[in-house]
N, C-alpha and C positions, 0 to 999 in steps of 0.2 A: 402677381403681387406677393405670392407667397415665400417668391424667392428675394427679393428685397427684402423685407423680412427677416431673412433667416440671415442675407449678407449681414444688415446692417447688428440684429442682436448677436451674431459668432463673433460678428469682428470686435463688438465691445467686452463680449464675455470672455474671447482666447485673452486680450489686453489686463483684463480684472485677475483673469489668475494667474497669468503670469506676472504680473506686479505683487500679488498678492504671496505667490511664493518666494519672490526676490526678498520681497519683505521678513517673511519670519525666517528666512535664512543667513540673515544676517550681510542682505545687502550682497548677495553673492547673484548668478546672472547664471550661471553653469546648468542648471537644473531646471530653470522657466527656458533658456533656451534648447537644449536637449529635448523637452515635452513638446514644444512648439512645432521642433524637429518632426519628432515621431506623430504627432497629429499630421502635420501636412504629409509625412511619406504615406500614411493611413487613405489620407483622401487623394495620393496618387496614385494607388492602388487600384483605387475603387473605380475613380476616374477611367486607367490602365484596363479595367474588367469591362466596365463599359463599354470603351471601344471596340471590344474585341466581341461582344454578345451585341453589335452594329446600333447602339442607341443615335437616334437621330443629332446632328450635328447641333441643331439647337438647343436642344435637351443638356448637349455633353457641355455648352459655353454656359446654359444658364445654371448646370449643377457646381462648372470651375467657377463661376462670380459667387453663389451660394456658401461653397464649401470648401473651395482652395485659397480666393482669391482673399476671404479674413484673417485667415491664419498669416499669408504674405504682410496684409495691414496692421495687423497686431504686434509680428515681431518685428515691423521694422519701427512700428510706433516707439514700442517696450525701449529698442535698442537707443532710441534718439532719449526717451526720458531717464533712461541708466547711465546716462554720461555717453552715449553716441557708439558709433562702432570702432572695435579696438584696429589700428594703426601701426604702432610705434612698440618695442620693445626695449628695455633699457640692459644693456651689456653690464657687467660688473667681473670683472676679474676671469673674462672667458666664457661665463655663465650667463644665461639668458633669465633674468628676473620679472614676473609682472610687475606692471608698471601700479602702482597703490594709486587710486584719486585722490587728488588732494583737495578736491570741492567740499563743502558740508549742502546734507540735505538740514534747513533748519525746523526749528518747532510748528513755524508757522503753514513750510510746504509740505513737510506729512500729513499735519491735519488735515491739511486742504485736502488731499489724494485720499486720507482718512474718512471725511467725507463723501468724497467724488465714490469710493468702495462701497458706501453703504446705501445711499443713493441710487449708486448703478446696479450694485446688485437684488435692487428691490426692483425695478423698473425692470432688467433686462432678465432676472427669473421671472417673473410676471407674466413677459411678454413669450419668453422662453415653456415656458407651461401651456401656453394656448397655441401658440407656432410654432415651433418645433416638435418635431414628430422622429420616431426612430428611439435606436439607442443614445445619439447625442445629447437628448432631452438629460438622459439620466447619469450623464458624465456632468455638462452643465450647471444641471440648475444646485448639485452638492458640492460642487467649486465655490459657486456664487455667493453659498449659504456660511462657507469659512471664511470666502469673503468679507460678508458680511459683517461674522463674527471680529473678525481679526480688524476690519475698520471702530468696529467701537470697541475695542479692546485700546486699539491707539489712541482713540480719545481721549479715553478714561486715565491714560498713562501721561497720556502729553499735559493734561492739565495740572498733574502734578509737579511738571516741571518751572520753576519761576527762573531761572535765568537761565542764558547759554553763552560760554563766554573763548574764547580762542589764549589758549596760553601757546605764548612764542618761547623757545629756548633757545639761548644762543652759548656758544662757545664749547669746546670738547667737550666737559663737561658741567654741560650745561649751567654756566657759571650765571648769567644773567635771566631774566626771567619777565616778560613783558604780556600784559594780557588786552584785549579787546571785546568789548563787550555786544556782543551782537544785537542790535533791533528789535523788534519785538516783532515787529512787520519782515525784515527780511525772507525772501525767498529764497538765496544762494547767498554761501560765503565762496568767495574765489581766493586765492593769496592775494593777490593785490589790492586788495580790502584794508589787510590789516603792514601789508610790506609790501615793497614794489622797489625789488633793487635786482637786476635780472645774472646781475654777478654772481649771485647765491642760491645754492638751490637750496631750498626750503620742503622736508621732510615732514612729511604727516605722519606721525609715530605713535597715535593710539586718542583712546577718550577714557577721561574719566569720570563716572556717575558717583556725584557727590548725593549719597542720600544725607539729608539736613535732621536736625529731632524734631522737628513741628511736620513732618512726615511731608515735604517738598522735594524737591530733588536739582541740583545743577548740573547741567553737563559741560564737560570741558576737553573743548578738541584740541590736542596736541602737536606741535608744528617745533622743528626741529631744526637752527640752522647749525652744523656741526662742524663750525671752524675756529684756527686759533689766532684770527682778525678782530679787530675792533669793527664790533658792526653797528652803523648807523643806524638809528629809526626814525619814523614819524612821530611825531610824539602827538600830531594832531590824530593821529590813529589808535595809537596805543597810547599806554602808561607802565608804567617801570613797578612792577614791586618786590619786597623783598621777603615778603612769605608766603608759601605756600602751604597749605594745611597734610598733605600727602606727599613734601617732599621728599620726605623717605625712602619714597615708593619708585622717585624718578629714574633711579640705575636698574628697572626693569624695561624700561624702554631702549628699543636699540633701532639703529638706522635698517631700513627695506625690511623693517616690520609691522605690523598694524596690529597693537595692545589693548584690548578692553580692560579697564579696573574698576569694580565698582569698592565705594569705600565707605562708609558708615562715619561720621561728624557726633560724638558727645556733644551733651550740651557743655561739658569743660573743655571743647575744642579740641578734644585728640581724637586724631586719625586710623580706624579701625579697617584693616584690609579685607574683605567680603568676596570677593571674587578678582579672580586674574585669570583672563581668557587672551590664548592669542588668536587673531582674527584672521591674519595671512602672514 
């Protein structure tokens, strides 16, 4: 029993912290898969010594379902809720570019995970402290506990957010300007959400964190379509406008880049630039 146990708390605990590092990495996947890596070659190791010092065959299946076969469940979990496993590369001038997602995770579906983090890792250190035995205990349950931390740290952040809205930009440079205001409930924004015309490809080109003066915050994801066409839209989807409080700021964004900006809102409505990070 004790090995069901340790299956079912490894396999939720390798899942927490590798989400949990994806997280404050800024959504990067490199470094939670890496760790995952070097955990399972760890426990094939071990496995590998095992067999060789003749541990009985059932011993050796029930310590792989224990201790190889969560880490298998975690990252391929991790990989289906990070956008799935990578495919496809995009060519550009000879060069091989990562392909940038163009999904948004929105307010509603971090918190939820924001949650599911602080939950799980009450439960599964919990559980982790009384069953788990060894040095794993003491890897675990100080993962759990950043965990933890870092799920209400989201909270306390997401709640300061009141809107999340999709600004569309069209034309070389970026002559037209169309926004969509995202749900409150939504779980995924996809492009076809807010555009759906498959002749154009549509570039996610950064976000930008409007802190507001009543201490709120907007976020706004930026979408790119960079042609010198008349482009049609939905207008049952979006809406057209003609200001933007940071447009200023717009000729830092460039095509196959992904731009953080956070920007500061006077209450006389001018646009204060705070940070410029590039993301990829």
């Amino acid at each position: 029993m004790s090995y069901i146990y340790e299956f079912i708390i490894n396999s939720a605990s390798y899942l927490i912290m590798a989400y949990f590092v994806y997280s404050i990495l800024g959504r990067k996947r490199t470094i939670s898969i890496v760790g995952l890596s070097i955990l399972l070659l760890t426990e094939v190791i071990n496995l590998i010594d095992a067999i060789i010092y003749g541990m009985e065959t059932k011993y050796l299946i029930m310590n792989s379902i224990a201790y190889i076969l969560p880490i298998l469940i975690a990252f391929y979990a991790f990989m289906r809720l990070t956008g799935g496993f990578p495919s496809t590369r995009f060519k550009f001038t000879g060069k091989k570019v990562k392909a940038i997602s163009s999904d948004i995770q929105t307010k509603y579906t971090s918190t939820f995970w924001a949650y599911i983090s602080i939950i799980g890792s009450l439960i599964f250190g919990t559980l982790a402290f009384f069953f788990i035995e060894e040095f794993t205990k003491y890897i675990i349950i100080p993962s759990l506990f950043l965990a933890f931390l870092f799920g209400v740290y989201v909270v306390i952040t997401n709640s300061k957010v009141s809107s999340e809205k999709i600004i569309l930009l069209t034309g070389k440079n970026k002559d037209k300007i169309y926004q969509y205001i995202i749900p409150k409930n939504k779980k995924k924004v996809i492009i076809s959400d807010f555009y759906n015309n498959p002749n154009y490809i549509v570039d996610p080109i950064g976000i930008v964190i409007l802190l507001l003066d009543d201490k709120k915050i907007e976020k706004h994801y930026l979408y790119w379509i960079a042609t010198g066409d008349k482009i049609e839209v939905d207008y049952a989807l979006v809406s057209e406008i003609t200001t933007l409080v940071y447009k200023d700021f717009l000729n830092v964004f460039e095509k196959y880049h992904y731009r953080s900006l956070t920007v500061q809102l006077s209450r006389m409505g001018k646009a204060e630039l705070i940070k410029n990070k590039l993301i990829r």
